[in-house]
Residue frames as qw, qx, qy, qz and C-alpha x, y, z in Angstrom:
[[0.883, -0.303, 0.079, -0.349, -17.26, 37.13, -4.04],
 [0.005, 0.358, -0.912, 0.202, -14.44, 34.61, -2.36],
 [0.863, 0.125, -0.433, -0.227, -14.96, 30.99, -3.12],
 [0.600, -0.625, 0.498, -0.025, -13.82, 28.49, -0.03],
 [0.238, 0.359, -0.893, -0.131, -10.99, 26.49, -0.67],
 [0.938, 0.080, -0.099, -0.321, -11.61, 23.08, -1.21],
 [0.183, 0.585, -0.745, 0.263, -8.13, 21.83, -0.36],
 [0.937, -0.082, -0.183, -0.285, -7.28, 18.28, 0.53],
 [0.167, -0.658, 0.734, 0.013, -4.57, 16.47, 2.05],
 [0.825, 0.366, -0.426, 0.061, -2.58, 13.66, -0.50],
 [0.859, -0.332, 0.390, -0.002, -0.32, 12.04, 0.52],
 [0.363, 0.875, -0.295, -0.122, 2.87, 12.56, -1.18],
 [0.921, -0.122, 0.150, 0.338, 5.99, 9.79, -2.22],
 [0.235, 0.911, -0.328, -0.089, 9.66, 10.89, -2.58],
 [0.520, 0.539, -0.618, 0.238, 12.98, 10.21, -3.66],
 [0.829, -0.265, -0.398, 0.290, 14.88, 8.22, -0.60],
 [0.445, -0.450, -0.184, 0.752, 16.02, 11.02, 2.25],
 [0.181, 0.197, 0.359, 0.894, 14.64, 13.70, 0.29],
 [0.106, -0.668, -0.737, -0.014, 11.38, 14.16, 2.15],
 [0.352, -0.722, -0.296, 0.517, 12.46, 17.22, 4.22],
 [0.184, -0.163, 0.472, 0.846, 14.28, 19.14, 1.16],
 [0.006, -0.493, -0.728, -0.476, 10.31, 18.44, -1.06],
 [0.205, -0.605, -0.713, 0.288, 9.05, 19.95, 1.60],
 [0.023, 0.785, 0.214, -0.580, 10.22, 23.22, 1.84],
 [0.170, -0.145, 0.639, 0.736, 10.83, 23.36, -2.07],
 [0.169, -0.613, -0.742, -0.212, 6.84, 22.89, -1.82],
 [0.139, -0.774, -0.343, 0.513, 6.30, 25.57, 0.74],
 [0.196, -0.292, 0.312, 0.883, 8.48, 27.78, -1.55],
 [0.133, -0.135, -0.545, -0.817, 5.83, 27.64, -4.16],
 [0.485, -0.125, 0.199, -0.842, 3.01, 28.89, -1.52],
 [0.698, -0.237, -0.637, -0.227, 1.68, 24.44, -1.09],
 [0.585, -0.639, 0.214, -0.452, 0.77, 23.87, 2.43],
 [0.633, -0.027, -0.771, -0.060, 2.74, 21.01, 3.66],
 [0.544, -0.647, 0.443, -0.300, 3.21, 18.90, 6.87],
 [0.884, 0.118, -0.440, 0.103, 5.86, 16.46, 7.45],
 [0.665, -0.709, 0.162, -0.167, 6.16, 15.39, 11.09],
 [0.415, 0.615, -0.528, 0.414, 9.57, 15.50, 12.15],
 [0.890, -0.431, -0.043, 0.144, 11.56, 14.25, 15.39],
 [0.070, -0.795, 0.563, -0.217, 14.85, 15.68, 16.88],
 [0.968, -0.091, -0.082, 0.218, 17.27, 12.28, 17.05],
 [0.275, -0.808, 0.509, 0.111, 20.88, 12.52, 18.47],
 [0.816, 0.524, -0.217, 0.109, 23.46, 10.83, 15.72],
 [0.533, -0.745, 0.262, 0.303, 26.99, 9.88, 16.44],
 [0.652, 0.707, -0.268, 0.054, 29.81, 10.35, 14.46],
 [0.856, -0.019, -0.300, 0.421, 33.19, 9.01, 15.34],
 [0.306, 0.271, -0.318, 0.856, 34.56, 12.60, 16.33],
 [0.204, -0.104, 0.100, -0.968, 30.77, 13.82, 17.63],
 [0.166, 0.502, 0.841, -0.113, 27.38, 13.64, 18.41],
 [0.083, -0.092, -0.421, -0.898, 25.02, 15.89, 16.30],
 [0.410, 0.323, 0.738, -0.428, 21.22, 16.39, 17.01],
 [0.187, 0.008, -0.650, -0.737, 19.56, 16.14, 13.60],
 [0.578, 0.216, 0.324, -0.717, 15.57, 16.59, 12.62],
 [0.081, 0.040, 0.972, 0.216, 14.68, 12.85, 11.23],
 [0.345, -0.003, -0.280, -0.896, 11.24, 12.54, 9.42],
 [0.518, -0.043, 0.765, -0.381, 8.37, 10.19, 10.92],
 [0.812, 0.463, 0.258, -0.243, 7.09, 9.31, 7.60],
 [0.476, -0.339, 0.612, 0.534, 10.27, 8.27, 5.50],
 [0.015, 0.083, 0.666, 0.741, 9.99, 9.63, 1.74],
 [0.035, -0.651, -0.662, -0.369, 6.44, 11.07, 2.11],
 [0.052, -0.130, -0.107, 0.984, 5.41, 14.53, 2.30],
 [0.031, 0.466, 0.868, -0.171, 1.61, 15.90, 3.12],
 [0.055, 0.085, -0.253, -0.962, 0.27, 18.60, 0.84],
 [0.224, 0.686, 0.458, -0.519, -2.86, 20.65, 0.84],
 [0.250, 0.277, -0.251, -0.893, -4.27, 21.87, -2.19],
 [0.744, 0.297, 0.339, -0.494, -7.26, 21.59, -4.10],
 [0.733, 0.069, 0.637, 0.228, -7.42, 18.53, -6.79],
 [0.546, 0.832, 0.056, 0.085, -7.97, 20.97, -10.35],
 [0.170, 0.917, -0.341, 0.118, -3.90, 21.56, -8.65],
 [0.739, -0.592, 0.310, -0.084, -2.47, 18.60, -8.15],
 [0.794, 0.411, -0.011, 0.448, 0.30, 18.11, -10.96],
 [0.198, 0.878, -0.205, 0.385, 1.84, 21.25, -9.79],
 [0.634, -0.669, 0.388, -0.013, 3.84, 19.17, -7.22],
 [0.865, 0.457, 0.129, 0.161, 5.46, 17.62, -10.33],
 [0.274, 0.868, -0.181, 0.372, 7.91, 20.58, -10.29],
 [0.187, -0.862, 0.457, -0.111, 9.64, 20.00, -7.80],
 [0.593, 0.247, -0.765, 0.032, 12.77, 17.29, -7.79],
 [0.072, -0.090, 0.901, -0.418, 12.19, 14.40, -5.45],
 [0.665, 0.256, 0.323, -0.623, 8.57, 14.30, -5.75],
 [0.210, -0.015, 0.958, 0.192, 7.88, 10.11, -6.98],
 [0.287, -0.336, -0.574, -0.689, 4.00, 10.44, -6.80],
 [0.667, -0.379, 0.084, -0.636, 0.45, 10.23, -4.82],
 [0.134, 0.020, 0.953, -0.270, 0.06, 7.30, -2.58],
 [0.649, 0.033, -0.412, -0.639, -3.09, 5.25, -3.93],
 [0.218, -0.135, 0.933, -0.252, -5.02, 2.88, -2.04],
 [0.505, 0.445, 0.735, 0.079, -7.85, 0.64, -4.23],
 [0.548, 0.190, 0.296, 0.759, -6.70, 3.05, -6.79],
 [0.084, -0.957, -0.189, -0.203, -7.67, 6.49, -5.43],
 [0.424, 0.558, -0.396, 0.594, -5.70, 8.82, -4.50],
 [0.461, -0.445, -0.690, 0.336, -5.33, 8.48, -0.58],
 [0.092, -0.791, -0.127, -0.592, -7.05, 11.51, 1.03],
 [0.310, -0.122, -0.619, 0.711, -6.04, 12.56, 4.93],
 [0.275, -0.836, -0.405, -0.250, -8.64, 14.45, 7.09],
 [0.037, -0.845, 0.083, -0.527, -7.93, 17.69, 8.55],
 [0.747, -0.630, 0.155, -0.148, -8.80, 15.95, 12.36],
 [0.940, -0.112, -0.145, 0.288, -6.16, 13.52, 11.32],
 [0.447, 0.559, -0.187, 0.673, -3.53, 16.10, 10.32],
 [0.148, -0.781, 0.217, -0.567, -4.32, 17.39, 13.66],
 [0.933, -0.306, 0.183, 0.050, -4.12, 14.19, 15.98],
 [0.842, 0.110, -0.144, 0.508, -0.58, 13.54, 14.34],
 [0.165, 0.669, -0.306, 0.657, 0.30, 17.03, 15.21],
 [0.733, -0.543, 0.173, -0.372, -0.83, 16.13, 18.79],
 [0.931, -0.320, 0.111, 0.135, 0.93, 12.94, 19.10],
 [0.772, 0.169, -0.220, 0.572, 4.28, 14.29, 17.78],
 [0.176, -0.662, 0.276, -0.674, 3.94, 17.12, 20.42],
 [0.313, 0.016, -0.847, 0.429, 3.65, 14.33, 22.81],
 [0.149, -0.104, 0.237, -0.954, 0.47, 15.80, 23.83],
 [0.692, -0.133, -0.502, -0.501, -2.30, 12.62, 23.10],
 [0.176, -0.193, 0.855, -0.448, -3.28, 10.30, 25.48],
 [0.569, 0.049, -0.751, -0.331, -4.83, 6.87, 25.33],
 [0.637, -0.187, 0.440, -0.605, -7.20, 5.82, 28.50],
 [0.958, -0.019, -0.264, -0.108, -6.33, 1.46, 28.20],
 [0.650, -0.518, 0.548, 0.095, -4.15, -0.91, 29.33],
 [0.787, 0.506, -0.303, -0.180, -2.32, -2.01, 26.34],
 [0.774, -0.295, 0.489, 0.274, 0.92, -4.66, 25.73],
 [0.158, 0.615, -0.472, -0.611, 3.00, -4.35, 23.24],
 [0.028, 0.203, 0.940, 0.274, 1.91, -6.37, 19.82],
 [0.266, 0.655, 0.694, -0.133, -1.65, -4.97, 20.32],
 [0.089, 0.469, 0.670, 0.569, -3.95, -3.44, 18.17],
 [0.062, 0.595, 0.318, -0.735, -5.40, 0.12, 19.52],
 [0.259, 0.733, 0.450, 0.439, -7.66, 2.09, 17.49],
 [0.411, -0.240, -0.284, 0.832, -5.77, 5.67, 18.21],
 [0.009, -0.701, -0.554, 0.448, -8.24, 8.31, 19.21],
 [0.098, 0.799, -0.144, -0.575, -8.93, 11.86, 17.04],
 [0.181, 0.567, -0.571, -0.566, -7.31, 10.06, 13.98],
 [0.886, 0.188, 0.315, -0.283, -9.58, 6.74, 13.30],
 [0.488, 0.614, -0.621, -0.002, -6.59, 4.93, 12.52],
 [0.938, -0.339, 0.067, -0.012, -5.45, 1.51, 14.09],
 [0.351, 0.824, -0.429, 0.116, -2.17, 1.09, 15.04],
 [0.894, -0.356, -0.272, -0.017, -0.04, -1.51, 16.89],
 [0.342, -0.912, 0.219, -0.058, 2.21, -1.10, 19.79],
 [0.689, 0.592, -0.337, 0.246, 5.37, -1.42, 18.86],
 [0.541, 0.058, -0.631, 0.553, 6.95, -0.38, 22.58],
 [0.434, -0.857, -0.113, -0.254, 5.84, 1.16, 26.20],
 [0.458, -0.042, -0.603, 0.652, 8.44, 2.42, 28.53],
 [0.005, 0.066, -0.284, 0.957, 6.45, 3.79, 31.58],
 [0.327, 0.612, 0.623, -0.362, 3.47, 5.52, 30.55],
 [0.383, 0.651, -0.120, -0.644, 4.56, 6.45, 27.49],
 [0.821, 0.175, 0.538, -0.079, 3.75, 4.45, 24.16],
 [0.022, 0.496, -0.648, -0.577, 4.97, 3.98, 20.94],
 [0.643, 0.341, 0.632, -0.267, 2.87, 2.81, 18.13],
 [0.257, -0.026, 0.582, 0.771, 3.08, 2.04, 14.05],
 [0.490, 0.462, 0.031, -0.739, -0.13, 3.35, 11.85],
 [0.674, 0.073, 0.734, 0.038, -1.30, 0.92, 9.97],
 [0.622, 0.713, 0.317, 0.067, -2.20, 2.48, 6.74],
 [0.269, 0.950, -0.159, 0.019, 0.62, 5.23, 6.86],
 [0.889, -0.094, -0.323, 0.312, 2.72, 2.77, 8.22],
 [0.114, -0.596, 0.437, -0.664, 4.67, 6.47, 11.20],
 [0.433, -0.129, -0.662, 0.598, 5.61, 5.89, 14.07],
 [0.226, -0.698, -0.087, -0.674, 3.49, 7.72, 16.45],
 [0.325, 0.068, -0.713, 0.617, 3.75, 8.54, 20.48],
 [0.526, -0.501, -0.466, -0.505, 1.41, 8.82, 23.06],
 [0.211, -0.298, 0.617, -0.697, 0.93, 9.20, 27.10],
 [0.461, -0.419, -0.736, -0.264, -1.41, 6.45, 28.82],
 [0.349, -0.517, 0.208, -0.753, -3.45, 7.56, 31.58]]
């Protein structure tokens, strides 16, 4: 008889620039992460370089169930759990799936906003405030996770 997982997404602190390295040093030992990424264009004095920059700076988002959560200990760079009124902070699935949506560029927000407001952003029951709009497309922080997320208004 097969038992369902029970698997949770934490919320995960690292070292400084070390998010993207925890990550797949986590996958390696079979943990689910996700750590939304962005494709930025760097210059160097001789070049320009496109490099994959992390939307959550020093935090990485791992699945597993809670009887297994020391076993991210092992790997270097891993600081600890994010805790908010001292629990450990859980994520919901929907959310994990809204942020995949909005860093595919694929959400969309039905207001009139200004930057400086307060939106409550849709699929991930998260408030966030706009930060910039060029167009129709938006740019907003997360209040609790404090990412950058994007978005299309209609």
């Amino acid at each position: 008889m097969m038992t369902a997982c029970k698997c949770k997404w934490f919320v995960l602190y690292t070292k400084p620039n070390a998010s993207l390295k925890v990550a797949d040093r986590l996958s390696a030992l079979g943990i689910q992460v996700y750590t939304p990424t962005k494709i930025e264009v760097r210059q160097w004095s001789d070049r320009k370089k496109k490099i994959k920059v992390p939307l959550l700076p020093s935090m990485v988002l791992v699945r597993l169930e809670e009887n297994n959560i020391n076993n991210v200990f092992q790997v270097p760079g891993v600081v600890r759990y994010m805790f908010e009124q001292g629990k450990r902070v859980e994520i919901k699935e929907q959310e994990i799936e809204a942020m995949q949506l909005y860093v595919e560029g694929k959400a969309k927000v039905t207001k009139s906003v200004r930057v400086g407001d307060i939106v409550q952003i849709p699929k991930l029951q998260e408030k966030a405030t706009i930060v910039a709009l060029q167009g129709k497309k938006c740019l907003a922080r997360l209040a609790r996770l404090g990412a950058m997320v994007s978005f299309q208004l209609q």
